[in-house]
C-alpha positions as CSV (number, residue, x, y, z in Angstrom):
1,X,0.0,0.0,0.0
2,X,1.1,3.5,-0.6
3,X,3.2,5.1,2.2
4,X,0.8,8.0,4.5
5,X,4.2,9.7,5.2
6,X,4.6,10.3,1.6
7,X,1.9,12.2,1.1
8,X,1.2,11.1,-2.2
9,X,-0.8,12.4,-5.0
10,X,-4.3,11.2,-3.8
11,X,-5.0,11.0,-7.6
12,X,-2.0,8.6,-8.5
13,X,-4.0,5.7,-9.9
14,X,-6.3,7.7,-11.6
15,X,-6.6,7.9,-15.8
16,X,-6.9,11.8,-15.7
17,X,-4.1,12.7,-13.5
18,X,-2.3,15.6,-14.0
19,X,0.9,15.5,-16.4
20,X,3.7,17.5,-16.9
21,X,7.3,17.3,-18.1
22,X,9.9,17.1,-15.4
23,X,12.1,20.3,-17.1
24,X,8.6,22.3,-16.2
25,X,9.7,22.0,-12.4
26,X,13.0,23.2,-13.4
27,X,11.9,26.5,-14.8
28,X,9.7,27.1,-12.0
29,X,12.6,26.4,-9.4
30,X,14.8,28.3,-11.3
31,X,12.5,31.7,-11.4
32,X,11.8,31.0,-7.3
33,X,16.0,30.4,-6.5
34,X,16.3,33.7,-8.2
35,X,14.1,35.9,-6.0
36,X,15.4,34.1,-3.2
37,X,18.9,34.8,-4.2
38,X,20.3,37.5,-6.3
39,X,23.5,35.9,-6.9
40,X,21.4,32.9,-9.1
41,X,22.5,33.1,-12.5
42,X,21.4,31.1,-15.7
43,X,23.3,30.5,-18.9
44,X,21.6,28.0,-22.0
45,X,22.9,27.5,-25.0
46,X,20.8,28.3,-27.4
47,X,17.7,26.0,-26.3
48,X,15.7,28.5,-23.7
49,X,12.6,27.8,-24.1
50,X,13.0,23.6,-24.3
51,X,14.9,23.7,-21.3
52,X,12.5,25.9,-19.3
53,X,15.1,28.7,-18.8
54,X,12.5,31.2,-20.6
55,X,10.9,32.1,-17.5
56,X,14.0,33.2,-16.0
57,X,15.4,35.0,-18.6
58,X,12.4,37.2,-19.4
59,X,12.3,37.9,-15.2
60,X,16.1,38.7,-14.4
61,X,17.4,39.7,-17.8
62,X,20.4,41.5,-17.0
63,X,21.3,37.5,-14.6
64,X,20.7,35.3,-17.9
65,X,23.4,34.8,-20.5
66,X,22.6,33.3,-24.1
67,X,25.8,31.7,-25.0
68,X,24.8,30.4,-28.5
69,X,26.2,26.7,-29.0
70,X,28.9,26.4,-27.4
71,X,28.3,24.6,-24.7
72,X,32.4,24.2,-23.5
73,X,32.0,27.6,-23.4
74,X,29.1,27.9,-20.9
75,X,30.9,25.4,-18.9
76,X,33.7,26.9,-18.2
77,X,31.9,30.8,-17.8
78,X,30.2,29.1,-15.4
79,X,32.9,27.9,-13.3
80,X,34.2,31.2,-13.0
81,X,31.2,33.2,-11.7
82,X,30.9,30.0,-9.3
83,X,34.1,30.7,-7.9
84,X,33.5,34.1,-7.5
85,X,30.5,34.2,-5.6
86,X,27.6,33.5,-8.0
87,X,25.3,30.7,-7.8
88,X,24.8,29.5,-12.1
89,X,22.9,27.2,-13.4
90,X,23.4,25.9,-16.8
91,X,21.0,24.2,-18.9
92,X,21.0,22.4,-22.1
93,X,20.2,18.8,-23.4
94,X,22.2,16.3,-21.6
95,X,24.0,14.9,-24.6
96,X,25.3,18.4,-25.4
97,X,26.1,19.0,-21.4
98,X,27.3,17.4,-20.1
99,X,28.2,15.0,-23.3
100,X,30.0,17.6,-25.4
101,X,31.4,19.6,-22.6
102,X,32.2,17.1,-20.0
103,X,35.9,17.9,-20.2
104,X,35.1,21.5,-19.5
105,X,32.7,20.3,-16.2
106,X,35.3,18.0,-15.2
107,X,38.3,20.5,-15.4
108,X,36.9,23.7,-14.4
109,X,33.7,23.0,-12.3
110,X,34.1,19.5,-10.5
111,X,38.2,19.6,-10.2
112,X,38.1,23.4,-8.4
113,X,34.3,22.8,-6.7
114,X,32.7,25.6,-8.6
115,X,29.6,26.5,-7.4
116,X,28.0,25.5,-10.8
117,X,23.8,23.6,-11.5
118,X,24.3,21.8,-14.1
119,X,20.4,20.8,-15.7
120,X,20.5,18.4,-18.4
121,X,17.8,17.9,-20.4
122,X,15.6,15.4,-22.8
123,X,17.5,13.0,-21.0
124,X,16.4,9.1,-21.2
125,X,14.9,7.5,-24.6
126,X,11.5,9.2,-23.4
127,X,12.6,12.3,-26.0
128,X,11.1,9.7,-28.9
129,X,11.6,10.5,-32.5
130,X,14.5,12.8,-32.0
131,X,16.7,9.7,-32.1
132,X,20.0,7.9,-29.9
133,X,21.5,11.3,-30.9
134,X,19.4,13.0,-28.4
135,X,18.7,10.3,-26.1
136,X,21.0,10.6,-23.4
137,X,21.5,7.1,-21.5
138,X,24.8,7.6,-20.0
139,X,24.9,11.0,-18.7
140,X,24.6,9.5,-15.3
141,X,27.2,7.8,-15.3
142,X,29.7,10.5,-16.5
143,X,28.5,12.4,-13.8
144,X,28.4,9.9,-10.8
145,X,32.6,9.4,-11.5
146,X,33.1,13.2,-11.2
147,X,34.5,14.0,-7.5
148,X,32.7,16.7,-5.9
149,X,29.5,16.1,-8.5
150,X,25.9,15.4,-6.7
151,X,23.7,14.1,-8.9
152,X,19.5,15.0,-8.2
153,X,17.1,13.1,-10.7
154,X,13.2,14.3,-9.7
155,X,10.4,12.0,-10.3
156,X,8.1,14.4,-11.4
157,X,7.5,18.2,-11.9
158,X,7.1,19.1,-8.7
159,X,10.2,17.1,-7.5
160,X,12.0,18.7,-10.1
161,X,11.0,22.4,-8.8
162,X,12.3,21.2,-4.9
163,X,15.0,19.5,-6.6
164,X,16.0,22.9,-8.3
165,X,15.6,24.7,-5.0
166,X,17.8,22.5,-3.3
167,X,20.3,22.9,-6.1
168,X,20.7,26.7,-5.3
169,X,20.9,26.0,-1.3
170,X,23.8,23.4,-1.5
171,X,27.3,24.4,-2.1
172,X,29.3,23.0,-5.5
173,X,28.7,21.1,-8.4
174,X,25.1,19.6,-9.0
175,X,24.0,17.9,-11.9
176,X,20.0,17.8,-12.3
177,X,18.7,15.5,-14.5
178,X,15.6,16.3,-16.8
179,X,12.9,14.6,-18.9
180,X,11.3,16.1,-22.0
181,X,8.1,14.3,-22.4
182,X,5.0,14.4,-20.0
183,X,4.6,11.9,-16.7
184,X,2.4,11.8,-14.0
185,X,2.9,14.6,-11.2
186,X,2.4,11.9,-8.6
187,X,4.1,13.4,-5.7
188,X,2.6,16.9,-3.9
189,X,4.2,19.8,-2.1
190,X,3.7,17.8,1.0
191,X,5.8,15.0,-0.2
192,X,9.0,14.9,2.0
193,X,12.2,15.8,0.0
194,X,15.9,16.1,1.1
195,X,18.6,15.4,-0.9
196,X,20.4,12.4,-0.2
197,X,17.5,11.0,1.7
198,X,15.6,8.3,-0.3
199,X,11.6,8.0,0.5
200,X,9.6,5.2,1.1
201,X,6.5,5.4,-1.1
202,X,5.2,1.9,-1.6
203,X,5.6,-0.9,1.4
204,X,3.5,-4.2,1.5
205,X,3.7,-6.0,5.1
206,X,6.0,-8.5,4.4
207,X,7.7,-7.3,1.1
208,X,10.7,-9.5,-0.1
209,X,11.3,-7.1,-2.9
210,X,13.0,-3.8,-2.8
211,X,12.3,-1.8,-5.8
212,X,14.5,1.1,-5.8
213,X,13.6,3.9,-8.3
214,X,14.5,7.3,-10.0
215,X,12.7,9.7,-12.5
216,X,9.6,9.1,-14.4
217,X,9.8,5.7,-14.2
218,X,9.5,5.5,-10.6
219,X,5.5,6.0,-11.4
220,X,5.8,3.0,-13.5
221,X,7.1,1.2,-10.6
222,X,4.2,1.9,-8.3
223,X,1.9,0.7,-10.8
224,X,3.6,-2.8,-10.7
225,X,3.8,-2.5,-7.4
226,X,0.1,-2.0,-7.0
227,X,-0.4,-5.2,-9.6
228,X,2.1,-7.4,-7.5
229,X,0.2,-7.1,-4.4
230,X,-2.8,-8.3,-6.2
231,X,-0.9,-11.5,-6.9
232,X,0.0,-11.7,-3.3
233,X,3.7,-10.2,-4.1
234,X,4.7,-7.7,-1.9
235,X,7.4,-5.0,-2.7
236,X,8.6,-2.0,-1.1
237,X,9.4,0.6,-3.7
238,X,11.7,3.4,-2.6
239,X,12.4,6.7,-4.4
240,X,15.8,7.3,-4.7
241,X,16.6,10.8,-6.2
242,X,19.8,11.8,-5.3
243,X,21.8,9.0,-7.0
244,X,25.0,10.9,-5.3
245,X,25.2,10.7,-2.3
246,X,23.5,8.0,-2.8
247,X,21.3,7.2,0.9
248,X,23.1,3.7,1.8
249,X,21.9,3.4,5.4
250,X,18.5,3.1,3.6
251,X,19.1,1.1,0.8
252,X,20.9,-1.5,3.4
253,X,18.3,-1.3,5.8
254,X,15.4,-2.3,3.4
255,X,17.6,-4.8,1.1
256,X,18.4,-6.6,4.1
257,X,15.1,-6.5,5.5
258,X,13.5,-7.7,1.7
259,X,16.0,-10.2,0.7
260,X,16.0,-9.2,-3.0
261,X,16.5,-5.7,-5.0
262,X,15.6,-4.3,-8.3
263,X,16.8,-1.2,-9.7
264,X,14.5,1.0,-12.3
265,X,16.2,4.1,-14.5
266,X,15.5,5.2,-17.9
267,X,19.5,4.9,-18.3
268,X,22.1,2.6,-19.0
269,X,22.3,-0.4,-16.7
270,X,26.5,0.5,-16.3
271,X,27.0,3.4,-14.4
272,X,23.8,4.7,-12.9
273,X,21.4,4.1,-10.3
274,X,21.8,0.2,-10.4
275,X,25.3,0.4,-10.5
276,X,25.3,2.9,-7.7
277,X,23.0,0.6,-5.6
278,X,24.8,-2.8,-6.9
279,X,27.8,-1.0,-5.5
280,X,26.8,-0.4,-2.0
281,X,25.1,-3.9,-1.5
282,X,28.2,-5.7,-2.6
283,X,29.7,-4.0,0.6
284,X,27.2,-4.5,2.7
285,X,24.6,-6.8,2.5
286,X,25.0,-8.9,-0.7
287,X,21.3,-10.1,-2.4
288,X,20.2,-11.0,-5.7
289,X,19.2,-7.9,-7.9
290,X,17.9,-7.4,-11.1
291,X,18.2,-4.2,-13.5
292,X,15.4,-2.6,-15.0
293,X,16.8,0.0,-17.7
294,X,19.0,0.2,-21.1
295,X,20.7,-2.8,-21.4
296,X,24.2,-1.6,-23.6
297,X,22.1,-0.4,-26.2
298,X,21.7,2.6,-28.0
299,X,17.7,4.0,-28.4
300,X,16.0,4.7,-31.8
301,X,13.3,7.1,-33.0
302,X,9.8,6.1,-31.7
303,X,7.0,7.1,-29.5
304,X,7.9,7.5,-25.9
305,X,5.9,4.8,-24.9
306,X,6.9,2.5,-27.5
307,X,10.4,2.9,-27.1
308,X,9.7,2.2,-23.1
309,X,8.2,-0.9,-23.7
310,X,10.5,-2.1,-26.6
311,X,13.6,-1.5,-24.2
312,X,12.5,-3.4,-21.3
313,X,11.3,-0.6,-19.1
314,X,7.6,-0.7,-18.8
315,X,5.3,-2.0,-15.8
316,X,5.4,-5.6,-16.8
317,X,9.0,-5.4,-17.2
318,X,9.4,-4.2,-14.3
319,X,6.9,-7.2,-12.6
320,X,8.5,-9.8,-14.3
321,X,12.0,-8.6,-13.0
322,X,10.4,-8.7,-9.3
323,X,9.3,-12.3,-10.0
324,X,12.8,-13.3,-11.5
325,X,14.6,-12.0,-8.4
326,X,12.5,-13.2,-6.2
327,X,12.8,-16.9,-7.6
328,X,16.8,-16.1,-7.2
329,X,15.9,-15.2,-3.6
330,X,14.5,-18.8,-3.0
């Protein structure tokens, strides 16, 4: 059953419930850090209104910057005001940044612990017919093996706008990852969030599944949740959005309490969340796990929802990778 402490979307198994992309909760955090703070900055390159940076720009003109393409550039501009007292975020698709400029972040942001955001967009093959060229699968895992990088990645919109906030309020490199097309806003204002602190939303008395989740697709894991305990499985399915620092008293606690883990990103199986969590078990509290995400594949040009389904990802994916771990468990 869902978590009470959560305080969860009362609509969450509804058809009609409210969607919106998670990059809309970054351009609403980013216009609220800004009056908070006049030392927020913003610099895109060239893509402000598909990364949400609009708002912002047309509110604190003389505090945005338009770099063009050149996203190296924006990088490294960046790690100078964030050195020097100002708090930037920069904002582009991820494959651009941090794909074409990851020397730049790792070199002048992460290696001197600039003060830099760094929001990466249409991340995940959820941006659809724009192709493996814009699908960015592996940003995670560039990011994750930067020292001094955090690494937030909201679940919805309005995780997206705390996760923003947050951003602003925590000294050094951040990197904020984004998703282009709609998903449910699940979660509500009065949904706990702290970075670094993963969140309980889904626990069945007796689970002997952990389900441990990130981004949109944590929605799809509640809904297989939901289906499991119909068929007398029971799961607990935690949201982990800060994949670094990654919350390993947590993930300990409820691995060793279920016996069995599966991990569920819209991103390479090396590298990211399951790697992360495969990474703290193996120290820990060894169990069987099984990986819900892009299996060393590139995407292709579809509908979001096809490609989902084709690449493993959907909710009876994500069921029969419960069932499969669970028979490992035995």
């Amino acid at each position: 059953m869902l978590n009470p402490e959560a305080k969860l979307n009362p609509k969450l198994f509804e058809h009609d419930i409210e969607q919106a992309p998670t990059r809309n909760g970054y351009g609403e955090g980013l216009v609220l850090a800004g009056e908070a703070n006049k030392n927020v900055v913003a610099l895109c390159a060239d893509l402000t209104e598909s990364t949400r940076a609009e708002a912002f720009a047309k509110k604190f003109p003389e505090r945005f910057f338009e770099v063009g393409v050149a996203e190296q550039n924006m990088a490294t501009i960046a790690a100078g005001l964030g050195v020097t007292g100002k708090i930037p975020f920069i904002s582009s698709y991820a494959t651009f940044s941090p794909g074409r400029n990851w020397e730049q972040i790792r070199t002048t942001i992460a290696y001197n612990d600039s003060n830099v955001k760094i929001a990466g967009h249409h991340a995940g093959i959820s941006v659809g017919p724009d192709g493996a060229t814009h699908q960015a699968t592996e940003d995670i895992a560039m990011m994750r093996a930067l020292p001094n990088m955090k690494i937030f990645v909201p679940c919805d919109s309005i995780e997206g706008k705390k996760a923003t906030l947050a951003a602003a309020h925590i000294w050094g490199p951040v990197y904020l990852r984004f998703q282009r097309e709609k998903t449910p806003v699940f979660t509500t204002e009065a949904t706990p969030y702290v970075p670094g602190k993963a969140e309980v939303f889904w626990e069945t008395k007796g689970a002997k599944v952990l389900i441990v989740g990130c981004g949109g697709l944590l929605y799809n894991s509640l809904l297989a949740a939901r289906e499991l305990e119909r068929e007398k499985i029971g799961t607990i399915v935690l949201n982990s959005h800060t994949i670094k620092p990654l919350d390993e008293k947590k993930i300990v606690e409820l691995a060793k309490k279920c016996g069995a883990v599966v991990t569920v990103e819209e991103h390479q199986i090396a590298g990211g969340l399951g790697g992360a969590v495969a990474e703290v078990l193996a120290q820990h509290t060894p169990v069987p796990m099984e990986f819900v995400g892009m299996h060393d594949t590139y995407g292709e040009s579809g509908q979001p929802s096809e490609l989902i389904k084709k690449y493993g990802m959907d909710v009876k994916d994500i069921k029969l990778a419960v069932k499969k771990v669970l028979r490992r468990r035995k």
